[in-house]
ZAMARGU-4260 file (C-alpha; in steps of 0.2 Angstrom, whole numbers, plus 5000, padded with zeros to 4 digits):
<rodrens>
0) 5000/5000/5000 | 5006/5017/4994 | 5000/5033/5002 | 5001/5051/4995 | 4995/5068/5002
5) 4988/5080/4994 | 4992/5098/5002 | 4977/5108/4999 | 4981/5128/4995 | 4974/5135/5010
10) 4981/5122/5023 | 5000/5128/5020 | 5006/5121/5036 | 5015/5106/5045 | 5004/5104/5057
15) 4990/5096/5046 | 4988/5075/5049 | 4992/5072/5035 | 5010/5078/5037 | 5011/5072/5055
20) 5005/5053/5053 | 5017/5052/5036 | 5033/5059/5046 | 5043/5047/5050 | 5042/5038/5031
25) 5042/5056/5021 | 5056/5051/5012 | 5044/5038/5005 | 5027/5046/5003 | 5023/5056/4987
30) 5016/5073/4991 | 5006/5086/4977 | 5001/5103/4976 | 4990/5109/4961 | 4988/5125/4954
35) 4970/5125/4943 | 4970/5139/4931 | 4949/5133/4928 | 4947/5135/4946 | 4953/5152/4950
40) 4942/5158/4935 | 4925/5152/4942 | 4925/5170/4952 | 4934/5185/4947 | 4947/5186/4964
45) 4957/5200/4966 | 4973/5196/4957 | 4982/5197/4975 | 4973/5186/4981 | 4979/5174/4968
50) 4997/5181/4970 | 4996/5178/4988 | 4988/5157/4987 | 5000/5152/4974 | 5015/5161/4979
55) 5012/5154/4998 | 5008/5136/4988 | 5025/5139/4980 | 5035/5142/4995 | 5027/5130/5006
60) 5032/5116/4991 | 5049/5121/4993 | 5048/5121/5011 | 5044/5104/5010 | 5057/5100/4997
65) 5071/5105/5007 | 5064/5094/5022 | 5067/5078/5011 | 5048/5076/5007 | 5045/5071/4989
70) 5035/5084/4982 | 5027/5088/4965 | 5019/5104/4960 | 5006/5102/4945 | 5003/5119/4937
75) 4988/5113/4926 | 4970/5117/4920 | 4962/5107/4929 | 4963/5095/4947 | 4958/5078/4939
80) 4973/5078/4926 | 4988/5078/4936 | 4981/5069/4950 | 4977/5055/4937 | 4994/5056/4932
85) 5002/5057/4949 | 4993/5042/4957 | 4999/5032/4941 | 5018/5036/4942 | 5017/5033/4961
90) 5006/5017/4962 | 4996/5027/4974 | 4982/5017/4986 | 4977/5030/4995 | 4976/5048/4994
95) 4977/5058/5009 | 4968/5075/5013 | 4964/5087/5026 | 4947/5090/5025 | 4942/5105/5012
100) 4933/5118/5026 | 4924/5125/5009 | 4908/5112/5005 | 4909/5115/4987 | 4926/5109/4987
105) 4923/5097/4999 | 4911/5090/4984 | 4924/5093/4970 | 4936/5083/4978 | 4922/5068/4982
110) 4917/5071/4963 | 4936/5067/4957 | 4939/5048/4947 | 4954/5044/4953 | 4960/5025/4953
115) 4963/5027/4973 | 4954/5026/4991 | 4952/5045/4998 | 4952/5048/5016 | 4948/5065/5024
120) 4960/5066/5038 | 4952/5080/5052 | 4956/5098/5049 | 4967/5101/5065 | 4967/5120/5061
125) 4954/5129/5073 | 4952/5127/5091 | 4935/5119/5091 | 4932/5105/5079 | 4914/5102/5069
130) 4910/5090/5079 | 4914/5101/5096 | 4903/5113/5088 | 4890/5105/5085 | 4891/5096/5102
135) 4890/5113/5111 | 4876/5120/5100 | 4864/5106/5106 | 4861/5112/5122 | 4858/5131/5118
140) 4841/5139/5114 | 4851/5152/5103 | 4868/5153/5099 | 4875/5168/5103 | 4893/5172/5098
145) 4894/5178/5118 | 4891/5164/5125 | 4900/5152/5113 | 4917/5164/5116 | 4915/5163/5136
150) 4913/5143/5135 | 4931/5147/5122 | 4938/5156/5136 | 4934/5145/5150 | 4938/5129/5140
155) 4957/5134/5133 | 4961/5146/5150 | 4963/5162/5142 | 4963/5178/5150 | 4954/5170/5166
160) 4958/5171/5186 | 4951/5158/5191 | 4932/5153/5184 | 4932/5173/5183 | 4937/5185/5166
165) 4952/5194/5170 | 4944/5212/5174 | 4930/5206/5182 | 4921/5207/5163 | 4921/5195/5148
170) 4920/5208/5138 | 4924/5228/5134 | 4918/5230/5117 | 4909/5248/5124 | 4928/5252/5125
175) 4934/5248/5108 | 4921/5261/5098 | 4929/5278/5099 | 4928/5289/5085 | 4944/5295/5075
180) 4953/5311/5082 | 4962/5321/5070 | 4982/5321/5069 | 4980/5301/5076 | 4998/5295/5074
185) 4996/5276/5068 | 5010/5261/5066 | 5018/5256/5048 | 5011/5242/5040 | 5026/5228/5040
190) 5027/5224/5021 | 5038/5213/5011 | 5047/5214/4993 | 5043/5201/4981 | 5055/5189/4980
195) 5059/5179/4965 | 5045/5165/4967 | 5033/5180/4969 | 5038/5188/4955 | 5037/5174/4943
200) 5019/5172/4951 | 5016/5191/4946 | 5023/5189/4930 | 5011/5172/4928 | 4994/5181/4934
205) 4997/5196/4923 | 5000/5183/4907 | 4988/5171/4909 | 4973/5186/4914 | 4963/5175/4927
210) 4956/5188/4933 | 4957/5208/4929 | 4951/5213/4946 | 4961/5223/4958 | 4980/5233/4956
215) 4991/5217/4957 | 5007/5229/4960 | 5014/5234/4973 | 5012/5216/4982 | 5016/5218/4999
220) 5009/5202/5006 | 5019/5189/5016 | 5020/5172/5008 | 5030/5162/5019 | 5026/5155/5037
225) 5042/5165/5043 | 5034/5181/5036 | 5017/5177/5044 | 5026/5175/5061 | 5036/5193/5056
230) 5019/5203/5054 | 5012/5194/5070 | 5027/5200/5080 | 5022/5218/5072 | 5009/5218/5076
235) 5009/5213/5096 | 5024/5228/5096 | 5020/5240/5087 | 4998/5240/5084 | 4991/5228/5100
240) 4992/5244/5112 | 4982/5255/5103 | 4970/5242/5094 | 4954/5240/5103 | 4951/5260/5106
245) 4951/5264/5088 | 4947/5248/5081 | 4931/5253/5072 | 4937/5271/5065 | 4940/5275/5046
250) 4950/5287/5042 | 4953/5293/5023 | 4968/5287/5016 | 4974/5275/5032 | 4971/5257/5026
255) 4977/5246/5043 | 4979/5258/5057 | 4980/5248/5072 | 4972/5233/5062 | 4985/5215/5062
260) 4984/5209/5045 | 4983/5191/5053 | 4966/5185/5045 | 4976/5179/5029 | 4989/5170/5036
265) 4977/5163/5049 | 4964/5157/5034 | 4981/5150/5024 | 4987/5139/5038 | 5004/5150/5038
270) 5000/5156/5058 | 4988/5143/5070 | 4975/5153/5079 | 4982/5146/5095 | 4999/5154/5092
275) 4990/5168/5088 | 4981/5171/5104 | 4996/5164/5116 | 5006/5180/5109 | 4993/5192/5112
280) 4990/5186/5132 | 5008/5182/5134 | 5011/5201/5128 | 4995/5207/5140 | 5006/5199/5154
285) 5023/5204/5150 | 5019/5223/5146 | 5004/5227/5155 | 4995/5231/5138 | 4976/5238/5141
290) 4964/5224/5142 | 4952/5231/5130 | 4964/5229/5117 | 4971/5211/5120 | 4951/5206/5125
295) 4946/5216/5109 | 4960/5207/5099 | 4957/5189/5107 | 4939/5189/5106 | 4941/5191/5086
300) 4951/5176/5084 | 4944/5166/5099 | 4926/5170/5097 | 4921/5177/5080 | 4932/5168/5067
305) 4928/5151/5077 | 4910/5154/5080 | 4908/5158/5058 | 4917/5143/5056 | 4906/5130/5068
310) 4891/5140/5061 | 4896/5137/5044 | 4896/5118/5046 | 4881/5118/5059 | 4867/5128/5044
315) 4859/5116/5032 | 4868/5119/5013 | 4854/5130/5006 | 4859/5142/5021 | 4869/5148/5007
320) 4853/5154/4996 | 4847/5163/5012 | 4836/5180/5009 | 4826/5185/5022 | 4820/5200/5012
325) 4820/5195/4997 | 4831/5206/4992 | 4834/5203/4972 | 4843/5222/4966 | 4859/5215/4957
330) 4877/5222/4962 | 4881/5240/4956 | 4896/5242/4944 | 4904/5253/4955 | 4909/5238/4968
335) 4921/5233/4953 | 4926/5251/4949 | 4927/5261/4964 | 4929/5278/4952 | 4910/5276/4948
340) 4903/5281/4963 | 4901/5298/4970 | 4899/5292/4988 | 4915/5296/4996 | 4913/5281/5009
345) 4909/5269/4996 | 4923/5275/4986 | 4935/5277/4997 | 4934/5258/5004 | 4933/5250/4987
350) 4947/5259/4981 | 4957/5253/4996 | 4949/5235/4991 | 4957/5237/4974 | 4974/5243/4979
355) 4975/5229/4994 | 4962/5217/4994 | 4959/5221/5012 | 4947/5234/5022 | 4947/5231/5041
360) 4927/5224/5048 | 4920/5241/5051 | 4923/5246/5033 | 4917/5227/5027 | 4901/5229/5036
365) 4894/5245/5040 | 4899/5254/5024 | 4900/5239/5012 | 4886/5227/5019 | 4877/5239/5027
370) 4875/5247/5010 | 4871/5232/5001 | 4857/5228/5015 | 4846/5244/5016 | 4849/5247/4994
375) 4843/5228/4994 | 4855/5222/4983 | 4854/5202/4981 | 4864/5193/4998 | 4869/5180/4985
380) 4877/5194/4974 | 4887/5203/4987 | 4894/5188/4997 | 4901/5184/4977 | 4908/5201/4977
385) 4914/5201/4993 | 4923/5181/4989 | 4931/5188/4977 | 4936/5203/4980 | 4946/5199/4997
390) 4962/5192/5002 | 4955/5184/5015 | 4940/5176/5008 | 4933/5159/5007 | 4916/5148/5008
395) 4915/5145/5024 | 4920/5164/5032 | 4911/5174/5021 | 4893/5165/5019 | 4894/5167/5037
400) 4899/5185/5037 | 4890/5192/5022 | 4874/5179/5021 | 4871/5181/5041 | 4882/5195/5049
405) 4880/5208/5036 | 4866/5205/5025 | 4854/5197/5040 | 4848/5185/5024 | 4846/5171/5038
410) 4833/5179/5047 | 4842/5181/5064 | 4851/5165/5064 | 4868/5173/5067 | 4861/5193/5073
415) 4847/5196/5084 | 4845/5212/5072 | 4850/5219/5054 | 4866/5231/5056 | 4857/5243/5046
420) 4863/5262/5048 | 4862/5278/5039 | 4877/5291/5038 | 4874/5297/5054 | 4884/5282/5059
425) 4898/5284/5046 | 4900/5300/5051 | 4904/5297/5069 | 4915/5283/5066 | 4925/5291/5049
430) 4931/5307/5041 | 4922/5301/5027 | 4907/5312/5025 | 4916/5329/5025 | 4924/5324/5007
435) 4909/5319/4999 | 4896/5331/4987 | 4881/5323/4996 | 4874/5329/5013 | 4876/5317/5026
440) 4861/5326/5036 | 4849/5326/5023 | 4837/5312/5019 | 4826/5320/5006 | 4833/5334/4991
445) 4843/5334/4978 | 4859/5333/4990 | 4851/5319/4999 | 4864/5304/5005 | 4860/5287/4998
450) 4862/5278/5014 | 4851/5289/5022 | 4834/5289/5009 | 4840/5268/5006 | 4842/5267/5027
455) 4821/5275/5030 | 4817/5265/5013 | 4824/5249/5020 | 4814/5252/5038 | 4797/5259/5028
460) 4797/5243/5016 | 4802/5233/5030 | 4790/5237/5043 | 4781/5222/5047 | 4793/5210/5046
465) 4806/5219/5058 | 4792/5222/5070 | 4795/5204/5074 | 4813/5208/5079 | 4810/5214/5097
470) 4827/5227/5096 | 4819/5235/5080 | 4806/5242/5090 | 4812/5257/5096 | 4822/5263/5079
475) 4804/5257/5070 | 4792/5270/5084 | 4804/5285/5074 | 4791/5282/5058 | 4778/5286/5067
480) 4783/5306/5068 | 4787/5303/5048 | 4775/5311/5039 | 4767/5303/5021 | 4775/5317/5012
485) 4792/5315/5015 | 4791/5293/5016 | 4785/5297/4998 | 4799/5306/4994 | 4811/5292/5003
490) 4803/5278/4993 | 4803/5289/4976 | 4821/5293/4979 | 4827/5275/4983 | 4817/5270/4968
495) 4824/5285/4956 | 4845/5281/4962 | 4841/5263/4955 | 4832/5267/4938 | 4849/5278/4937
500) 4858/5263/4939 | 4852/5254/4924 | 4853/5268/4911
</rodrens>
């Protein structure tokens, strides 16, 4: 019996099963990465995202070269071809993987006819496992991120004295919502140079034009484990004591701020989540660090990314067709092309988007979703945006994320209520609105802001069904003091800013 692994492009790490079952006979187990040109071009991903998988794919090959495993990196159209091939050559029985977290891949893989066994070794890369999940959710009414990060807390011992949160509190998000100030003096993002591999991925992206989203130049991602450690170090020194106060603030022209640039090299399998979280509590220790920021930070990586990964798993497969609304606008070409919109908000985060492929959770869901949401643009049509337009994006986080979180297409499976807002709330938390040739008081008139006539829109077509959402209540009582007169106007506006769309 023959067994070969396949490394899977977003689990780039030699922590996975199937590396650590096969150690002690890697000099006699075949091992494959494959690049699939057909793949990549099912969506149009920003071409730094593909920049970033491949060139990590590539590294992480040689990585594995150099540590006397016998590796064979297929650059191919498709998955079936070289796999076919490879089994062949090698007289391969079994075919090792570490379960896809993505379903439809999941299913692509299952779909394959390849002249081998398959076994699905478990995905060791979050804290909590599908089945953990899943175990846990059985007990709870509703499953509230809250409580499902305090049962994380308790469970792995972090931040606690005791059975008690360090603090006396689990949690001090009320601390981590300050608005900008002006002159705020914020850290240097930690970039890299391309190196040679990188470049030749550049140069093969721009050839082979899988995709013409996004500036693919300058690349200042990291590709490499040792790079991934190098921005997490940064980010502990340099951005942890500062992160949780201005965490939701947008400010024109800064693109990270305080914000750690983890999330890629988490989803990648380049940094574990656990590594992640010991640095930020063995740092809170060490250099008396404010414990809104390391709680703000931990309960990111501890609570939300584990939570949207358990809930992915734990929804039925059509949770991905999800809308609650029945919301059916389709996307607005200006989410491609940032230059077409004359919201300064909106076109100031999507032309970050293009230049980086990143926009911190603030910018992704109360400018991006939240427009999306009261404009009633399809859920299905910007969770596809927003899949291809990240660097961090895949299945399982953004159907979560986009589907529940920002678009509340789920009905309240993940949010006990839509996080709808107009720009009164962009204004508070961004210098946004005092660039922008729309007023961001005015609700009705010729200068009237989009997200305020779309946000009285949303609430006024909306109505009866919100009522139902028992923290809707109070927001819902301000249309009573609405007159007829100007909910007309509202309506005829939101109605008039899409016909302009489609001429």
């Amino acid at each position: 019996m023959t067994i070969g692994i396949w490394i899977l492009g977003d689990r780039l790490t030699t922590k996975q099963l199937t590396l650590q079952n096969n150690q002690d006979r890697k000099q006699q187990t075949p091992v494959i990465l494959i690049e699939s040109s057909n793949y990549v071009r099912q969506r149009p991903y920003h071409r730094q995202k593909l920049v970033l998988v491949w060139s990590a794919m590539r590294h992480f090959a040689a990585e594995l070269k150099a540590d006397n495993w016998q590796v064979s990196y297929e650059i191919s159209a498709d998955f079936a071809t070289p796999l076919q091939a490879w089994i062949r050559q090698n007289q391969i029985t079994e075919l090792q993987i570490t379960s896809p977290c993505d379903r439809p891949f999941f299913k692509l893989i299952q779909n394959l006819d390849l002249n081998c066994a398959i076994t699905f070794l478990a995905d060791n890369h979050f804290l909590w496992s599908k089945d953990e999940f899943i175990t846990w959710s059985k007990s709870r009414k509703r499953l509230l991120m809250e409580d499902f990060y305090r049962e994380g807390r308790k469970r792995f011992n972090i931040l606690m004295d005791g059975k008690k949160p360090i603090g006396g509190k689990w949690n001090y998000d009320k601390d981590n919502r300050q608005p900008p100030k002006q002159n705020l003096q914020t850290p240097e993002p930690l970039t890299f140079k391309a190196d040679a591999i990188t470049q030749e991925v550049i140069d093969w992206v721009k050839q082979e034009k899988f995709s013409d989203y996004g500036k693919i130049e300058p690349f200042n991602w990291g590709v490499t484990r040792q790079q991934a450690q190098a921005v997490l170090a940064h980010f502990v020194q340099e951005c942890l004591p500062n992160f949780g106060t201005y965490q939701d603030a947008m400010i024109t022209g800064e693109y990270t701020m305080w914000h750690g640039l983890i999330s890629p090299y988490l989803n990648l399998g380049l940094l574990e989540p656990i590594e992640v979280i010991d640095a930020v509590e063995t740092a809170y220790y060490q250099q008396e660090l404010p414990l809104n920021c390391v709680e703000g930070f931990i309960r990111q990586v501890m609570g939300w990314r584990e939570y949207m990964h358990g809930i992915y798993y734990h929804q039925p497969e059509g949770y991905s067709q999800s809308n609650w609304f029945e919301h059916h606008h389709p996307l607005p070409e200006f989410f491609w092309d940032a230059s077409k919109t004359e919201m300064n908000c909106l076109r100031q985060t999507l032309t970050q988007i293009e230049d980086t492929a990143y926009g911190h959770h603030i910018q992704r869901l109360m400018v991006l979703s939240n427009f999306a949401l009261i404009s009633g643009i399809s859920p299905q049509e910007i969770e596809n945006w927003f899949h291809s337009a990240f660097i961090d994006a895949y299945d399982w986080v953004m159907q979560t994320n986009v589907i529940g979180m920002g678009q509340f297409a789920d009905g309240g499976v993940l949010a006990s209520k839509p996080y709808a807002a107009s720009a009164n709330y962009i204004n508070k938390m961004s210098d946004y609105c005092s660039g922008c040739q729309y007023n961001k008081s005015d609700r009705t008139g010729d200068k009237a802001c989009p997200f305020n006539f779309f946000y009285w829109d949303f609430l006024i077509r909306h109505r009866d069904r919100l009522h139902s959402l028992g923290r809707m209540n109070l927001v819902l009582s301000h249309l009573k003091r609405m007159s007829d007169t100007e909910a007309q106007e509202i309506s005829f506006l939101a109605a008039k800013w899409w016909k302009e769309q489609k001429t």
